[in-house]
ZANU-871218 format. One line per 4 residues: number of its first residue (from 1); their letters; for each residue x, y, z of C-alpha. Coordinates in steps of 0.5 Angstrom, whole numbers, plus 500, padded with zeros to 3 digits. Each point is the difference from the previous one (the first is absolute). Example, Ala and Ser with C-alpha at 12.3 -4.5 7.8 and 13.67 -1.06 7.14 Angstrom:
! residues 2
1> AS> 525:491:516; 502:507:498
END
This chain:
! residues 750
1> XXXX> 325:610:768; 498:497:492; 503:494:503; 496:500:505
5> XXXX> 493:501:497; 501:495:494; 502:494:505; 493:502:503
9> XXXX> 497:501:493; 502:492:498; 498:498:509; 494:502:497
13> XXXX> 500:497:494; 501:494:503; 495:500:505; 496:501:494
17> XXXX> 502:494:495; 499:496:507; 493:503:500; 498:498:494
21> XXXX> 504:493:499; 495:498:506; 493:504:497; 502:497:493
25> XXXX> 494:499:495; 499:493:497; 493:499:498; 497:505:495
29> XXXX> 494:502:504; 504:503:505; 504:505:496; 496:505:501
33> XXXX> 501:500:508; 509:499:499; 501:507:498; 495:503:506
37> XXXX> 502:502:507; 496:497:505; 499:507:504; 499:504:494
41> XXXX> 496:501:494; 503:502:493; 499:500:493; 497:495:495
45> XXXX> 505:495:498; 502:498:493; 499:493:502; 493:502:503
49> XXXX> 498:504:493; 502:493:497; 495:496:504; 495:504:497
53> XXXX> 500:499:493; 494:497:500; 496:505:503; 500:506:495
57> XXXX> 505:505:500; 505:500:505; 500:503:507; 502:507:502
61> XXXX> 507:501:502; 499:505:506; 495:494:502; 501:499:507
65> XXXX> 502:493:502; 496:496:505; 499:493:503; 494:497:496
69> XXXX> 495:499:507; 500:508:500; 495:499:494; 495:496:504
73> XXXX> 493:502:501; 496:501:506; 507:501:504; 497:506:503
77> XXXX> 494:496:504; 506:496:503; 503:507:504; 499:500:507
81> XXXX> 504:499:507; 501:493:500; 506:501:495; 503:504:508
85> XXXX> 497:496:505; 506:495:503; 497:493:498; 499:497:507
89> XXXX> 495:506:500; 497:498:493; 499:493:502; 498:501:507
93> XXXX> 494:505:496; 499:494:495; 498:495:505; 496:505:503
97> XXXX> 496:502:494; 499:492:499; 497:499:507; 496:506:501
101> XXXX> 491:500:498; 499:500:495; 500:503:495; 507:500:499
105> XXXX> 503:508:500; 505:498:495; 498:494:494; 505:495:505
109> XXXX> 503:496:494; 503:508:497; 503:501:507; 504:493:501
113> XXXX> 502:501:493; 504:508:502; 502:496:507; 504:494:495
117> XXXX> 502:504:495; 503:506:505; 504:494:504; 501:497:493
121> XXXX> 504:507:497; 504:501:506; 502:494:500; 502:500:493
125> XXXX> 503:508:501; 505:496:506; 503:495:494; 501:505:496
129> XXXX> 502:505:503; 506:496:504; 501:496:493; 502:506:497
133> XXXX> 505:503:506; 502:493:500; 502:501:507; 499:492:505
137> XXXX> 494:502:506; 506:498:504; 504:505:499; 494:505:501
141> XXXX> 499:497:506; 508:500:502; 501:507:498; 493:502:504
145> XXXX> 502:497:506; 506:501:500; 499:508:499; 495:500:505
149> XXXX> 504:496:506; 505:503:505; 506:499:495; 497:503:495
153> XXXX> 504:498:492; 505:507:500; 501:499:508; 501:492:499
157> XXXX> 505:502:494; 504:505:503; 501:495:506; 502:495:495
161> XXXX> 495:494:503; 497:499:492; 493:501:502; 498:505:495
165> XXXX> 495:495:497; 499:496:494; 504:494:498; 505:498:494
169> XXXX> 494:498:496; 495:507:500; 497:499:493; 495:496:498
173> XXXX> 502:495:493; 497:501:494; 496:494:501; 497:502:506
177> XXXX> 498:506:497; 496:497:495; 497:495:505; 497:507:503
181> XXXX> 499:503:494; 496:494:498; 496:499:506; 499:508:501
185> XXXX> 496:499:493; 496:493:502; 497:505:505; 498:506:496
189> XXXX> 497:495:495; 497:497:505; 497:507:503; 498:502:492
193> XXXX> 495:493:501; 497:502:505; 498:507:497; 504:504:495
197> XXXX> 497:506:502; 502:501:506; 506:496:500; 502:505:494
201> XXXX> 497:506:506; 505:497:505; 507:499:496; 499:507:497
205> XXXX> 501:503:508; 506:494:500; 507:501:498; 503:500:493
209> XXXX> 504:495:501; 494:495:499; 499:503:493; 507:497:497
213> XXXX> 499:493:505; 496:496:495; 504:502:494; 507:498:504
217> XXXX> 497:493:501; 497:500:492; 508:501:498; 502:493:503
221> XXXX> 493:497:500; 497:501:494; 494:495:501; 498:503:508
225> XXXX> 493:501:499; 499:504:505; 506:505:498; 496:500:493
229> XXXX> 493:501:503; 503:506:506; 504:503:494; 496:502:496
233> XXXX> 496:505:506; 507:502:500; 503:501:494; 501:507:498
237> XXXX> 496:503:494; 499:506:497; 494:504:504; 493:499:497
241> XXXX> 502:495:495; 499:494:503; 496:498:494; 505:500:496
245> XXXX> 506:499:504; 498:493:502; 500:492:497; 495:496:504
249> XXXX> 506:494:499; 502:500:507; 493:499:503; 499:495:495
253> XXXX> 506:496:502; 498:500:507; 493:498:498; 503:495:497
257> XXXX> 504:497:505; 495:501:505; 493:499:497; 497:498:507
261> XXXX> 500:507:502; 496:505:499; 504:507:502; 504:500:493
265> XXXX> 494:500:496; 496:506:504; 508:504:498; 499:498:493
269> XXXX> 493:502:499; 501:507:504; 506:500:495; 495:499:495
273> XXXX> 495:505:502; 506:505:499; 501:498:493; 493:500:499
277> XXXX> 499:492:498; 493:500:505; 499:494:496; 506:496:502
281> XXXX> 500:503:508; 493:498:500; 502:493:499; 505:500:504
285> XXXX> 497:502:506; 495:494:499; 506:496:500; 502:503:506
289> XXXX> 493:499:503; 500:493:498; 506:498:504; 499:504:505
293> XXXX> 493:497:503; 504:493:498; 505:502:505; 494:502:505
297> XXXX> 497:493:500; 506:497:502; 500:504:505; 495:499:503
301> XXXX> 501:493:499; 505:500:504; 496:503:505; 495:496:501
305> XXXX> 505:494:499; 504:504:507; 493:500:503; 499:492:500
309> XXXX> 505:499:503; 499:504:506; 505:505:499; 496:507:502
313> XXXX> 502:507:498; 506:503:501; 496:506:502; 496:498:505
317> XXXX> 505:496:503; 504:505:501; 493:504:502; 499:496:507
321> XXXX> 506:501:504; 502:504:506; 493:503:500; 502:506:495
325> XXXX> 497:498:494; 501:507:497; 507:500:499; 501:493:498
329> XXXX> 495:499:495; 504:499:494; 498:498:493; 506:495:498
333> XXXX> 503:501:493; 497:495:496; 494:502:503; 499:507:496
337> XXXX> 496:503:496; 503:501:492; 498:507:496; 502:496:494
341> XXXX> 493:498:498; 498:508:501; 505:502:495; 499:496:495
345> XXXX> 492:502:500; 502:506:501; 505:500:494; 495:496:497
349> XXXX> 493:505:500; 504:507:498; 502:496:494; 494:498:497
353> XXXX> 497:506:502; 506:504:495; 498:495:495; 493:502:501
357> XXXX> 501:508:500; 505:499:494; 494:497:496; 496:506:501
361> XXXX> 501:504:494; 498:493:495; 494:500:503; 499:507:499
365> XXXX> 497:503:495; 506:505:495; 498:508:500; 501:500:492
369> XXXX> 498:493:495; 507:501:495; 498:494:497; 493:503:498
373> XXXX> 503:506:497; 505:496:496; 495:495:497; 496:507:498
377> XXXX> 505:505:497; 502:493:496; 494:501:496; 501:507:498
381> XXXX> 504:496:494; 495:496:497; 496:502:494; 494:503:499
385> XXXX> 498:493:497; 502:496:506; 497:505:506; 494:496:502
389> XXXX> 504:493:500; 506:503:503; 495:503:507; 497:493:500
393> XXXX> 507:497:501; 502:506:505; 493:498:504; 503:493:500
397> XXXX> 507:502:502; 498:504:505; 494:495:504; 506:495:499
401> XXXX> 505:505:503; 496:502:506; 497:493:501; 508:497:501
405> XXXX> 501:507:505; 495:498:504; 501:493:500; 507:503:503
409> XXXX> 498:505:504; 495:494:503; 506:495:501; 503:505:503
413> XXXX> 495:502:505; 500:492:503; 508:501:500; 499:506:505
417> XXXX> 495:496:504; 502:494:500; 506:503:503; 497:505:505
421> XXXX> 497:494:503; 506:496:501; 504:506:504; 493:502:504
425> XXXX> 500:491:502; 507:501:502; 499:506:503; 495:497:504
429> XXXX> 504:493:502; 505:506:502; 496:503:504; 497:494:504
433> XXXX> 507:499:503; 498:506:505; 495:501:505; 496:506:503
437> XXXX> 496:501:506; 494:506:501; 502:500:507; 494:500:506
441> XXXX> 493:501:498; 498:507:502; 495:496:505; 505:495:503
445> XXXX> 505:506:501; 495:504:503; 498:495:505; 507:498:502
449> XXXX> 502:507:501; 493:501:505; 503:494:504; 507:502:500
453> XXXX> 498:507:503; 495:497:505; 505:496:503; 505:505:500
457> XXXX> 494:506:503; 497:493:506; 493:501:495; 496:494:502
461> XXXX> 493:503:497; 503:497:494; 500:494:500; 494:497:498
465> XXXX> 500:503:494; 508:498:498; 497:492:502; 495:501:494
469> XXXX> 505:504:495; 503:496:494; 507:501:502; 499:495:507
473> XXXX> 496:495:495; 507:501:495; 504:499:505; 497:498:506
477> XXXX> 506:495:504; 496:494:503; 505:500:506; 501:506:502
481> XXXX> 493:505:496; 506:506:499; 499:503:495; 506:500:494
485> XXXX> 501:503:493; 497:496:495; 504:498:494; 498:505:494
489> XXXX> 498:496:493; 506:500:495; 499:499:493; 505:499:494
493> XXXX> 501:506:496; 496:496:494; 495:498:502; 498:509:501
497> XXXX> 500:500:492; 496:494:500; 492:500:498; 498:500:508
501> XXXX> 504:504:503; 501:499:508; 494:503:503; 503:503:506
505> XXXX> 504:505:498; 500:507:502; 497:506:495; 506:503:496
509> XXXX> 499:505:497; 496:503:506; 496:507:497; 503:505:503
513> XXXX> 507:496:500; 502:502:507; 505:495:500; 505:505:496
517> XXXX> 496:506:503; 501:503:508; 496:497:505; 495:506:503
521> XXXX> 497:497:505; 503:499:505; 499:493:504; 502:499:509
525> XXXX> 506:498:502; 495:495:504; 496:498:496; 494:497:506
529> XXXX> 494:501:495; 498:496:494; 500:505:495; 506:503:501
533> XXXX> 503:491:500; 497:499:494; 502:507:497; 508:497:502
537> XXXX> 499:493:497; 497:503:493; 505:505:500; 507:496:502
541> XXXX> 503:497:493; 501:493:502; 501:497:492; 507:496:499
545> XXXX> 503:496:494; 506:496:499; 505:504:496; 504:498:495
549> XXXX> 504:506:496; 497:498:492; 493:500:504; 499:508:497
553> XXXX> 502:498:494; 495:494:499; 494:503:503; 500:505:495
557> XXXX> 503:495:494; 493:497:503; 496:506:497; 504:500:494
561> XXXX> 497:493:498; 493:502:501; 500:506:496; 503:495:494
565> XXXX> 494:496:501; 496:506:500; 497:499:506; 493:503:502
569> XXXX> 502:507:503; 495:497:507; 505:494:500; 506:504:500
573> XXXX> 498:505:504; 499:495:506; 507:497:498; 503:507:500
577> XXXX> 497:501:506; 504:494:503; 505:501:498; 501:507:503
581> XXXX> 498:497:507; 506:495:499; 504:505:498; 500:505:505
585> XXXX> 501:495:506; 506:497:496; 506:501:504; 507:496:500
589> XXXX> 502:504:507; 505:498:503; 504:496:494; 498:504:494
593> XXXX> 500:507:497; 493:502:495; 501:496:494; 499:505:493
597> XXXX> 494:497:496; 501:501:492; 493:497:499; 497:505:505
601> XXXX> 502:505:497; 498:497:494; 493:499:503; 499:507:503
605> XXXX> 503:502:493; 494:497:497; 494:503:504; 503:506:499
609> XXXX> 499:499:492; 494:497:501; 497:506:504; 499:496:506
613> XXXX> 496:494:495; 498:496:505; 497:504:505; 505:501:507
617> XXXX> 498:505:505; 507:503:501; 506:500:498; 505:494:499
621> XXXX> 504:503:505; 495:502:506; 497:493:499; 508:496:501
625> XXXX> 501:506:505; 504:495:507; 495:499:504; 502:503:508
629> XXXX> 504:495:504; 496:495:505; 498:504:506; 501:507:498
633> XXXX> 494:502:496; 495:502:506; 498:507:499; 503:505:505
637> XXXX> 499:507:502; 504:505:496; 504:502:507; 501:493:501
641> XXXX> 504:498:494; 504:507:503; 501:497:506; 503:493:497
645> XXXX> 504:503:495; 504:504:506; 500:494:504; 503:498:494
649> XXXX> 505:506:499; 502:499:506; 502:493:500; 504:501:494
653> XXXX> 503:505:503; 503:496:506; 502:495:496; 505:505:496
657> XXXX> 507:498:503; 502:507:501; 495:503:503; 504:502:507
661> XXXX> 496:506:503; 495:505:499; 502:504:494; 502:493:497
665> XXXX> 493:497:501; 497:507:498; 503:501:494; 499:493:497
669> XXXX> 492:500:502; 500:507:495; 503:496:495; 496:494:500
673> XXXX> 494:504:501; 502:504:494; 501:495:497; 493:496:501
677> XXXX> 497:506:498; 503:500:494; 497:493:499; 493:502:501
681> XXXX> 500:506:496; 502:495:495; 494:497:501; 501:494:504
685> XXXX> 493:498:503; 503:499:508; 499:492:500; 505:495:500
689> XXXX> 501:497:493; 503:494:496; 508:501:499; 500:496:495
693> XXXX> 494:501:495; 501:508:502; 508:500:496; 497:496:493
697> XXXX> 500:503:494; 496:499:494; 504:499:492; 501:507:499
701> XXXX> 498:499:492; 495:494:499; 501:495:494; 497:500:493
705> XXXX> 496:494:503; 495:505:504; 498:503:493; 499:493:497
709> XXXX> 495:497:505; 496:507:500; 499:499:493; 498:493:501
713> XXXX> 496:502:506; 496:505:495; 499:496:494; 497:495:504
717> XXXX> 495:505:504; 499:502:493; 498:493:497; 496:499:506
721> XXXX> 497:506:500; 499:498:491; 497:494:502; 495:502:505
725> XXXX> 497:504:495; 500:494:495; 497:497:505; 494:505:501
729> XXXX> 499:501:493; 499:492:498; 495:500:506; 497:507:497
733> XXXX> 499:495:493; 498:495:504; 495:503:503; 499:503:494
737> XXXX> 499:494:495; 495:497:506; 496:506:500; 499:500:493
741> XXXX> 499:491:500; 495:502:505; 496:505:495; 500:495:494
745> XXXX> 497:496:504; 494:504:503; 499:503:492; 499:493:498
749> XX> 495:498:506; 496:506:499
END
């Protein structure tokens, strides 16, 4: 039996020696990874302590070791049913969010970026799964066909046929190992390009192996930059540490060798954001932005030069046949939108604004003047004989002193302006790739109704007046005078915070906020009268915006930047406003979850230290409350409401697979009943909501960075506020010196 055990204990140790022969580390950055499993996470090494010399004292040893883009900022906004939706599904949703009115439900150039990146890691997860087994497709073939057929593989080998599946020759070289491995890794480079925060979302719900692929590829291929460039997303270090346990080696190898793409200089930034060098991520998100609008008009000289010669769009060519134009619109691939340019501004602004914050406290006046106090305490041993020179030179000191503190604190206060500027003018660009609409107004939804219903009742006494009404001079058809829906108006989301804000947008907040409160009127099923359709068009919340998953985050850094500038409170109440309009219509269903925002926790953080400064008329969270899905805001009689929720209940019940009987059917609606009660005991309003902004959550502990702009917010009320009453009392001395000029002159006539 000992015999036994040890002939198996030295098979293992074999299969481990082979392990280990194969996943060999040979460059030093991945030294770290070559002593972690891919499917588990352990303690810090003593290779990982070693990279962290220079970064202070050395990482714990009970540090959990994980791979390096689990670090990544803004993961979260990424979460979402795409990660599970089968590709095709995925694609086809894509192209039809491209072609559908505008504005667009989902920002188009995010969305093909998740189809490209979730075909591209599939993809990559095939190689390298089948790279690791080393098993041929055609032996997995073999094997299924030959298991599934009438003679299966033990029958055909019982009956000596030899057809049990599988060749001689079953197991992959190493050779064609590496190839997979190699072009595995060109793929996830090519999805970390694309969007390495999505693609970082996408490869965590993927198989570990694609954890080792690029460091297996690194072992014979030390110069493969885009095994370097995939590496260092995956290189395991210890958790929380990525400032220390990190060398920007890698990146700069890979910009060197590829200086015409711009997605490792945007890696290299966020890097440096982590190490805290917002300078030198500032510098390289330009870069990135120069090359990346460099390479957008090359594209858009191709185009041109494709139309010349007469080549038409692959879309609209595939639009035109077999009369079905919706399932064959499809955009070609060198046809779609990139995110790039968003990232980067994004990146861009939220740096410019951390520098500005981090500026904060230079421009702001100390609690204690230490130097003051030195400069007194030193005259104390002077003699009596010198006391009147020495407060003379202490004057002197001290005006120097302070004159120097103010100039710095004056220095300090441009910096904290000049780059708040500069992240609210990105922010701006960044919001201006996005649309939003106000919907129909509230005439021409009322109209469209009372012609819509006439129609339906055979009301004929109506239709003089229609043929006077602004929805037939809007949309009148030439051909055949039927009325049709306009086309609401749609607007970029910067030009809402500009100076002359579109016209025709509803009233938000309304005064009595029934928006968010139980409608109490109830309204006809058949609306045939005027007032009861314009009460139906006012009420139904037709506002929409493209969504993209750091829009949240953008608004509220937007609001962020004008409490830097020290905007007026009127000014920044209108913005707050907008943005609590944009905000609860922002809704990523049916691709994302609701992203968590740290600069509105940040922003509701600040009201709340400033007591409400800016003059809100609720509360944050009741002015982004989700606004009710379309068609389902109209006021309904309490007994109507219990009426649906039966149906509801009902519906539900059916549906349940086993429910086979009476006693089945009456067991499952007592507990669906109770249930529902429960909810609205909770406090559920009845109406239909939005999933996914009802399932975010806020930083549950806001940064230091809301404390520091409320200090700026109330320095800068207190030195307006100081100037005001310089103002008037310059004024009054004005006045003053002109009176008293005025009576001179009248002394000297008399």
């Amino acid at each position: 039996m000992s015999h036994t055990m040890t002939r198996k204990k030295k098979g293992q140790k074999g299969q481990k020696g082979q392990d280990a022969r194969d996943s060999s580390t040979t460059t030093p950055s991945s030294s770290t990874a070559s002593i972690v499993a891919p499917t588990r996470e352990k303690t810090s090494s003593p290779s990982s302590v070693a990279s962290s010399k220079d970064g202070g004292k050395d990482p714990s040893s009970s540090a959990l070791i994980i791979c390096r883009n689990k670090h990544w900022r803004y993961i979260s906004s990424f979460h979402g049913p795409w990660l599970q939706l089968p590709p095709e599904v995925l694609e086809s949703l894509a192209h039809s969010n491209y072609f559908a009115p505008r504005p667009h439900p989902i920002d188009p150039a995010v969305f093909y970026d998740l189809v490209k990146i979730r075909r591209l890691v599939e993809e990559a997860t095939t190689l390298a799964v089948r790279a690791t087994s080393g098993v041929t497709s055609s032996y997995l073939n073999n094997s299924l066909n030959a298991n599934n057929g009438l003679l299966g593989g033990t029958g055909a080998a019982a009956l000596g046929l030899g057809l049990g599946g599988g060749g001689g020759n079953s197991r992959l070289s190493k050779e064609r190992r590496h190839r997979m491995r190699e072009l595995a890794t060109q793929k996830l480079s090519r999805a970390y390009h694309l969007d390495e925060i999505a693609a970082s979302v996408a490869t965590m719900q993927s198989a570990s192996t694609l954890e080792e692929v690029a460091k297996l590829v690194l072992q014979r291929s030390s110069n493969d930059s885009d095994a370097k460039y995939v590496h260092f997303f995956h290189e395991k270090i210890p958790s929380r540490m990525l400032a220390k346990c990190t060398s920007l080696q890698p990146l700069d190898d890979v910009i060197v060798d590829r200086p015409s793409e711009a997605a490792p200089l945007r890696t290299r930034a966020v890097t440096r954001i982590f190490k805290e060098d917002f300078t030198g991520a500032a510098r390289d998100l330009t870069e990135a932005l120069s090359v990346c609008r460099l390479r957008q008009v090359q594209h858009r000289k191709q185009d041109t030069e494709s139309i010349g010669l007469g080549r038409a769009s692959p879309s609209l060519a595939r639009g035109s046949r077999n009369g079905d134009w919706r399932s064959d619109m499809k955009l070609a691939e060198e046809d779609q939108p990139s995110s790039l340019e968003e990232q980067l501004l994004f990146h861009r602004a939220g740096i410019c604004l951390t520098i500005a914050i981090q500026h904060v406290d230079d421009a702001l006046p100390p609690t204690v003047q230490v130097t003051t106090e030195s400069i007194v305490d030193g005259t104390e041993t002077l003699g009596i004989e010198g006391t009147a020179l020495a407060r003379t030179a202490t004057t002197a000191i001290q005006a120097a002193a302070e004159q120097a503190v103010e100039i710095k604190r004056e220095n300090a206060r441009k910096i904290v302006k000049a780059n708040a500027k500069r992240a609210l003018r990105d922010y701006i660009k960044f919001l201006s790739h996005f649309e939003y609409t106000p919907g129909l107004p509230s005439e021409v939804s009322e109209d469209f109704l009372r012609a819509v219903n006439s129609a339906a009742n055979g009301i004929t006494k109506e239709t003089d007046a229609l043929n006077n009404s602004k929805l037939i001079e809007m949309t009148r058809n030439p051909n055949s005078g039927f009325p049709n829906l306009p086309t609401p108006d749609i607007y970029t989301v910067s030009s809402l915070f500009s100076s002359t804000p579109p016209s025709n947008l509803p009233t938000y907040p309304s005064t009595d906020l029934t928006i968010i409160k139980k409608p109490s009127n109830p309204v006809p099923e058949n609306p045939t009268t005027s007032a009861a359709a314009a009460l139906l068009a006012a009420q139904d919340s037709h506002e929409s915006i493209t969504y993209h998953p750091l829009l949240t985050d953008a608004l509220h850094s937007f609001l962020l930047c004008h409490c830097l500038l020290q905007t007026s409170s009127k000014e920044l109440l209108r913005h707050a406003y907008m943005v609590a309009r944009l905000a609860r219509v922002c809704d990523g269903y049916p691709i994302f979850l609701a992203a968590r925002s740290p600069a509105r926790a940040d922003w509701m953080e600040v009201i709340r230290r400033s007591g409400n400064w800016v003059g809100l008329n609720s509360s944050w969270e009741v002015l982004c409350a989700p606004a009710p899905l379309r068609g389902h805001n109209c006021p309904v009689s309490p007994e109507e409401q219990e009426k649906r929720r039966r149906e509801d209940t009902v519906a539900e019940v059916l549906e349940n697979n086993n429910v086979h009987d009476e006693e089945s059917f009456a067991a499952a609606l007592s507990v669906i009943e109770r249930r529902e009660k429960e909810e609205l005991r909770a406090g559920d309003s009845g109406l239909p909501r939005r999933w996914a902004q009802d399932d975010g959550k806020e930083y549950p502990i806001s940064t230091d960075r809301a404390a520091v702009i409320t200090r700026w917010m109330k320095d800068g009320a207190r030195r307006e506020q100081e100037g005001v009453i310089k103002r008037k009392e310059e004024a009054r001395l004005k006045e003053l010196t002109k009176q008293e000029a005025e009576g001179a002159a009248e002394g000297l006539l008399h």
